[in-house]
N, C-alpha and C positions, 0 to 999 in steps of 0.2 A: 504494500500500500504506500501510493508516494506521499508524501505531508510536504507541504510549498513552506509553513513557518513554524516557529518551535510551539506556539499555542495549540497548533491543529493536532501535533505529535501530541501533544501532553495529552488532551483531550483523547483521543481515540487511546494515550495509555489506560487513563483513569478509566475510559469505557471499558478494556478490555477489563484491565481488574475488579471493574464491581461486577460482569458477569461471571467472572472466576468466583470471586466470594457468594455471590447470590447458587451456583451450584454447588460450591460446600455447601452453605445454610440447607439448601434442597435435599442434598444428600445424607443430611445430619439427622434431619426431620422425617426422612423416608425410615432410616434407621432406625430411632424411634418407634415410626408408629409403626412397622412391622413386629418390632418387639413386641408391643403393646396391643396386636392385635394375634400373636402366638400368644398369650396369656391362657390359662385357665379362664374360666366364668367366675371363681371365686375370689383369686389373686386380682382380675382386672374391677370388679365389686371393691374388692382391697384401695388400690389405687383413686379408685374415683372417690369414696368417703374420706379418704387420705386427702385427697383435693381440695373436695368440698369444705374439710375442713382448714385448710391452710389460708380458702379464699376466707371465708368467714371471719377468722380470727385475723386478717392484715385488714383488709376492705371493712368487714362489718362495724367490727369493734374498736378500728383506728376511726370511724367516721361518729364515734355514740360517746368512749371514752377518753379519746385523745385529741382533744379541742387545742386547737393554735390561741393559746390564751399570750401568747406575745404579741398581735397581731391586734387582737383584742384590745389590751393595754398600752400599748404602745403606737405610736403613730407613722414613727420613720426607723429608719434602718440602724441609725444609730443610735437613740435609744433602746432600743432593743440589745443591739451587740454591750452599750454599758450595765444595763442590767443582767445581761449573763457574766459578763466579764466580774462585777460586784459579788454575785452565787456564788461563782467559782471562787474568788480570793476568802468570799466570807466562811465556805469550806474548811 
């Protein structure tokens, strides 16, 4: 392939390598879910309540009990950062 300037080279590099990378991810995920679909009926039951519960417990429970109370309290960026910095020294 001829490239006339050094941007059109860059370009078609960066092309080529994110289709290289996007066929790892491809091949990672086929990998995967072939695993995942040689399962048992019981062990793959396994996995999904395993799932179910990890979404739960980050998604559910960060959204009910862990309130952005600096955000709250605070207005700009840098108060906030003095008030952690004060926590930590009063430590």
């Amino acid at each position: 392939m001829f490239c006339s300037t050094k941007s059109e080279y860059f370009a078609l590099a960066i092309e080529k390598l994110i289709r290289r990378r996007m066929k790892v991810f491809k091949k990672i995920y086929e990998f995967y879910l072939e695993g995942f679909k040689s399962l048992s009926p019981w062990a793959r039951t396994l996995w999904v309540i395993i799932l179910v519960k990890l979404f739960i417990m980050f998604a559910i429970l960060r959204l009910f009990f862990f309130r952005d109370t600096l955000k709250n309290r605070y207005d700009t960026d840098e108060e906030r950062a003095n008030h952690v910095i004060e926590e930590l020294i009063s430590q």
